[in-house]
C-alpha positions in Angstrom: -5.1 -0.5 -11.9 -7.2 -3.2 -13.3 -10.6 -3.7 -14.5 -11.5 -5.6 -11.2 -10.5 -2.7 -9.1 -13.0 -0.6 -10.6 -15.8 -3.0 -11.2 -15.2 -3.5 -7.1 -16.2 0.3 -6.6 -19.2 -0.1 -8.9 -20.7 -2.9 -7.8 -20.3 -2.8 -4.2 -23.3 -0.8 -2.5 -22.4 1.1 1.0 -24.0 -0.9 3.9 -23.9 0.9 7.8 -20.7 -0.9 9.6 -21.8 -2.4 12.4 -21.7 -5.7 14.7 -23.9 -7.9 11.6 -20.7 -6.8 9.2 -17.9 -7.0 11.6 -19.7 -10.7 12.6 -20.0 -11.5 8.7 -16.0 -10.4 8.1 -14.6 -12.2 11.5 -16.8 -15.8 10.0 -15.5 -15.0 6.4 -11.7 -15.3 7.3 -12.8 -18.2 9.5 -14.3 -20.1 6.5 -11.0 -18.3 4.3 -7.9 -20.4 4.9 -6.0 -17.6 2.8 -7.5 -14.6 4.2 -6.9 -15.8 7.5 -3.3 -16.1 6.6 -3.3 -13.1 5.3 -4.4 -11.3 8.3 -1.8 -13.1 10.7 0.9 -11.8 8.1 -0.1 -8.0 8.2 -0.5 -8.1 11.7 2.7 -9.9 12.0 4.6 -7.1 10.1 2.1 -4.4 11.7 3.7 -5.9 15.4 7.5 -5.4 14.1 7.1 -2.3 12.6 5.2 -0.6 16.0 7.4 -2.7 18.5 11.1 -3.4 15.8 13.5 -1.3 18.2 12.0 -2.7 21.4 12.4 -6.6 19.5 15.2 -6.5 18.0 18.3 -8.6 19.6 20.6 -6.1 18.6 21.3 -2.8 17.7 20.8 -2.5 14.1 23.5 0.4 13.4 25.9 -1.0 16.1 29.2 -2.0 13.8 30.7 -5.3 15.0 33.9 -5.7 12.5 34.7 -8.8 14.4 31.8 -10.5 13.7 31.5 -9.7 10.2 29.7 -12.5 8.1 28.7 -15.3 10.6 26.6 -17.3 9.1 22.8 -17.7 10.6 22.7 -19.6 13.6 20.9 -19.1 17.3 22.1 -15.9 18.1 22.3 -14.5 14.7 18.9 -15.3 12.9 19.7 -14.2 9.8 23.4 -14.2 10.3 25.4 -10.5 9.9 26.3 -8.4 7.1 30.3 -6.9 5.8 30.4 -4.6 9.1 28.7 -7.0 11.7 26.0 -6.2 12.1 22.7 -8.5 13.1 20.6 -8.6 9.9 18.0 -9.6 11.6 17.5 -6.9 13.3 17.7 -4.7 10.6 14.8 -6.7 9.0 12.8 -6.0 12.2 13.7 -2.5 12.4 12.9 -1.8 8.6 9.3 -3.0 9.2 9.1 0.5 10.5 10.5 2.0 7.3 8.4 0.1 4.7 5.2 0.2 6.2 5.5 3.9 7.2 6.6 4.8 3.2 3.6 2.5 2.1 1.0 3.7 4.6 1.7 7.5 4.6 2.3 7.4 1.0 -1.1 5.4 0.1 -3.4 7.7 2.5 -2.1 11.3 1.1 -2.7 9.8 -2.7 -6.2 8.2 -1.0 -7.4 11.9 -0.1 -5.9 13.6 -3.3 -7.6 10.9 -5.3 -10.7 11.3 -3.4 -11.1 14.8 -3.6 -10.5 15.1 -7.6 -12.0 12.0 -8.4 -15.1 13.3 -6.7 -14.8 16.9 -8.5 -14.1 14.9 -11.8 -17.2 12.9 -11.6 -19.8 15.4 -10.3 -18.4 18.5 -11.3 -19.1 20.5 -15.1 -18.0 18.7 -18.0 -15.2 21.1 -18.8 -13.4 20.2 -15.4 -14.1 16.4 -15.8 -12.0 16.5 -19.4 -9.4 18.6 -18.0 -8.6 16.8 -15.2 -9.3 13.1 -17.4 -6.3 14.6 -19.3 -3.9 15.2 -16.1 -4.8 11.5 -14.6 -4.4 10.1 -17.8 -0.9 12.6 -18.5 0.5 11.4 -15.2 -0.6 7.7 -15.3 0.9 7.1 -18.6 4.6 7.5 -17.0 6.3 4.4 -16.2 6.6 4.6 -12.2 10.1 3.0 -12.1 11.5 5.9 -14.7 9.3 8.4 -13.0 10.5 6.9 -9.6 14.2 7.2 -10.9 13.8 10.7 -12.5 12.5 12.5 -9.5 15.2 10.7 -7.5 18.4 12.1 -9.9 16.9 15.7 -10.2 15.8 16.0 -6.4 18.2 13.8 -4.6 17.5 10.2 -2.9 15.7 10.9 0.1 12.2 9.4 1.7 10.1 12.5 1.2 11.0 12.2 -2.6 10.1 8.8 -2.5 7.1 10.0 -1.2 6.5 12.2 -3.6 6.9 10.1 -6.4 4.0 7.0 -4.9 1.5 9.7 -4.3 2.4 11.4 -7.7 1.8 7.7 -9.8 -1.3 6.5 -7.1 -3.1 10.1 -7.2 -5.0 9.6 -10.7 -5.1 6.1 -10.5 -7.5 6.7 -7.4 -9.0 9.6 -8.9 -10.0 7.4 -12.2 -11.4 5.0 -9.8 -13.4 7.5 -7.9 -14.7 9.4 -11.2 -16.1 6.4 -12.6 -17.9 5.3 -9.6 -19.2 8.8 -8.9 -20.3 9.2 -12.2 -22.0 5.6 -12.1 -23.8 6.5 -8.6 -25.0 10.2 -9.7 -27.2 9.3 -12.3 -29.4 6.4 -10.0 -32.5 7.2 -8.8 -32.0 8.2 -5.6 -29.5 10.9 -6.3 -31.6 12.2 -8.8 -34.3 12.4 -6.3 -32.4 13.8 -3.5 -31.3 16.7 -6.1 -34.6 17.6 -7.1 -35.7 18.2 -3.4 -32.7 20.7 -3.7 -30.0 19.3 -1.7 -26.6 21.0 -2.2 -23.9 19.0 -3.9 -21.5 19.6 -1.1 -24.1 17.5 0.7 -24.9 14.5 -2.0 -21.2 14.1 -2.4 -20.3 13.7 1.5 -23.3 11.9 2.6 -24.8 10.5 0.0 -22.3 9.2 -3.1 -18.9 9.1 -0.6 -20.3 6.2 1.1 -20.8 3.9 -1.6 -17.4 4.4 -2.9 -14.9 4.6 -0.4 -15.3 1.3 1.6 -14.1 -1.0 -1.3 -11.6 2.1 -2.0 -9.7 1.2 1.2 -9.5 -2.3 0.1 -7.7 -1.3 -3.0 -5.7 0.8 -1.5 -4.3 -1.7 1.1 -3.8 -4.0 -1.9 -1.4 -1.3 -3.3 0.4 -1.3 0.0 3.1 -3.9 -1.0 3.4 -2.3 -4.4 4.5 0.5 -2.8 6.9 -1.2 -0.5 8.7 -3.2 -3.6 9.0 0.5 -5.4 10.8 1.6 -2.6 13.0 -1.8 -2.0 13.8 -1.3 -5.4 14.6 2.2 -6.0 16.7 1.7 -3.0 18.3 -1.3 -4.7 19.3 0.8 -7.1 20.7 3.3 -5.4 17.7 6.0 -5.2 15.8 5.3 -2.4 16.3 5.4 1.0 19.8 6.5 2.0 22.2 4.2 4.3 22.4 3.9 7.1 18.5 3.2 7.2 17.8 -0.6 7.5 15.8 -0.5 4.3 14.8 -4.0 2.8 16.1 -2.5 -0.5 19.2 -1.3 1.4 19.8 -4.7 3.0 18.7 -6.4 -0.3 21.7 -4.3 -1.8 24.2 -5.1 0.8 23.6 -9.0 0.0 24.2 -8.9 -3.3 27.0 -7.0 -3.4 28.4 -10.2 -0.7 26.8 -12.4 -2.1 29.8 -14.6 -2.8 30.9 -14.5 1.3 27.0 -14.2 2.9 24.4 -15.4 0.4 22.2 -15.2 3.4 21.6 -11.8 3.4 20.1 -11.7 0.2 17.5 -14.4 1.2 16.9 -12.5 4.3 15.7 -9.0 2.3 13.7 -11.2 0.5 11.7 -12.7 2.7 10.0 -9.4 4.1 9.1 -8.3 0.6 7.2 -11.8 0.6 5.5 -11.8 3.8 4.3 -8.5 3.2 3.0 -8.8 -0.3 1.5 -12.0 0.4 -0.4 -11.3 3.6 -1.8 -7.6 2.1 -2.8 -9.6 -1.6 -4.9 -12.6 0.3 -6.6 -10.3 3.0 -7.5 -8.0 0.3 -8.7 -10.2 -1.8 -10.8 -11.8 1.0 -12.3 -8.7 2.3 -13.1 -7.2 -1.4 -14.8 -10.7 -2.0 -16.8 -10.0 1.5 -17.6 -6.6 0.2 -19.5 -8.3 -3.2 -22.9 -8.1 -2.6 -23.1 -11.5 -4.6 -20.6 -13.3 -2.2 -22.4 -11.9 1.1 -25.3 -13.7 0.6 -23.5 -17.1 1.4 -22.4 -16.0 4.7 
């Protein structure tokens, strides 16, 4: 995570969500060119991954041997793969696959992040250095040798792949959360709301959670396509999601390995991954600019 993120957590006060914020987001990605095209992107790949089976021309698993590599033309978008079938199709219906890795993934390491981030910064000392030394333990693994490790020693599957996103994003949230709770607990207010003798259970869910966990979801959405690429990847290599699932890494896999008879299908797994990462990176980078008190002045 970078410095931004966190500086994001710090500096952007909790303000009640209602119609004067949702008005002040829907005229920000008016006035955004980028942002708006962000949003039409996720909810482009939002749409195929809720409705891929019901829009897909053709049956993703359905093996067509005598329609093996035709190149893309009306009735084949994207053209086929070596077995015939409609890579299209298989881009739709993976929608399904990354975003449901991505999303699940992100929210579990959210709440774990949440919760210890919370105990790290409010909690005794002791605790905070102990569990400073597990987020910092954990974090320093690279995620694609972590990612590959888990993979040999447990098998490719996606609740390992699972695994290993929540295992990397947990401290990296928790860090997050830690500094911000620790920047919030020693203001003012807090220190006035203790001394009336308010329980911490109490400070943490009404008072401090608030300020922290609306930019929180911003960064975490940003993370989103991270996630997805791991997964492409790992699957690229051979560790991720097992066939016959129309992964983008699986289909990205396929390609290359005809990419001499269909370089199509290599450009077709590749265009997801950039739609995706693309319209997650400018609407989160639009909304955490909306969430700057600085910036929400001038709207």
């Amino acid at each position: 995570m970078s410095v931004q993120h966190s500086d994001a957590l710090i500096a952007a006060p909790a303000d009640p969500a209602g119609p004067g914020l949702l008005a002040g987001v829907l005229r920000r990605l008016r006035s955004d060119p980028l942002g708006l095209l962000g949003l039409l992107l996720v909810l482009l790949v939002l749409f195929c991954a809720l409705f891929g089976p019901a829009i897909a021309p053709y049956d993703p698993f359905k093996i067509r041997v005598m329609d093996r590599f035709i190149a893309p033309s009306l009735p084949h978008l994207f053209g086929t793969d070596n077995i015939g079938r409609d890579v299209f199709s298989r881009v739709v219906v993976g929608s399904r696959i990354a975003l449901g890795v991505g999303g699940f993934s992100i929210a579990v390491a959210l709440v774990l992040g949440l919760i210890l981030g919370l105990c790290a910064g409010y909690g005794p000392r002791w605790l905070d250095n102990l569990l400073l030394l597990v987020f910092d333990s954990v974090y320093s693994f690279p995620t694609v040798i972590l990612g590959l490790t888990v993979m040999t020693l447990l098998g490719a599957s996606t609740a390992n792949l699972i695994l290993v996103v929540v295992v990397v994003q947990t401290p990296a949230y928790a860090r997050l959360i830690r500094t911000a709770t620790l920047a919030t607990k020693s203001s003012e207010y807090i220190l006035a709301i203790r001394s009336l003798g308010t329980s911490p259970a109490r400070i943490l869910l009404v008072h401090i959670l608030p300020n922290i966990v609306g930019p929180l979801f911003i960064i975490a959405s940003m993370d989103i396509p991270s996630v997805i690429t791991l997964e492409a990847g790992l699957t690229y290599l051979g560790m991720g999601i097992p066939p016959p699932a129309p992964s983008w890494g699986r289909i990205l896999l396929e390609g290359f390995e005809s990419i001499r008879d269909a370089p199509w299908i290599v450009v077709a797994g590749g265009i997801p991954l950039i739609i995706t990462t693309l319209g997650f990176t400018f609407l989160g980078e639009s909304l955490r600019d909306l969430l700057d008190p600085r910036l929400r002045r001038i709207l």
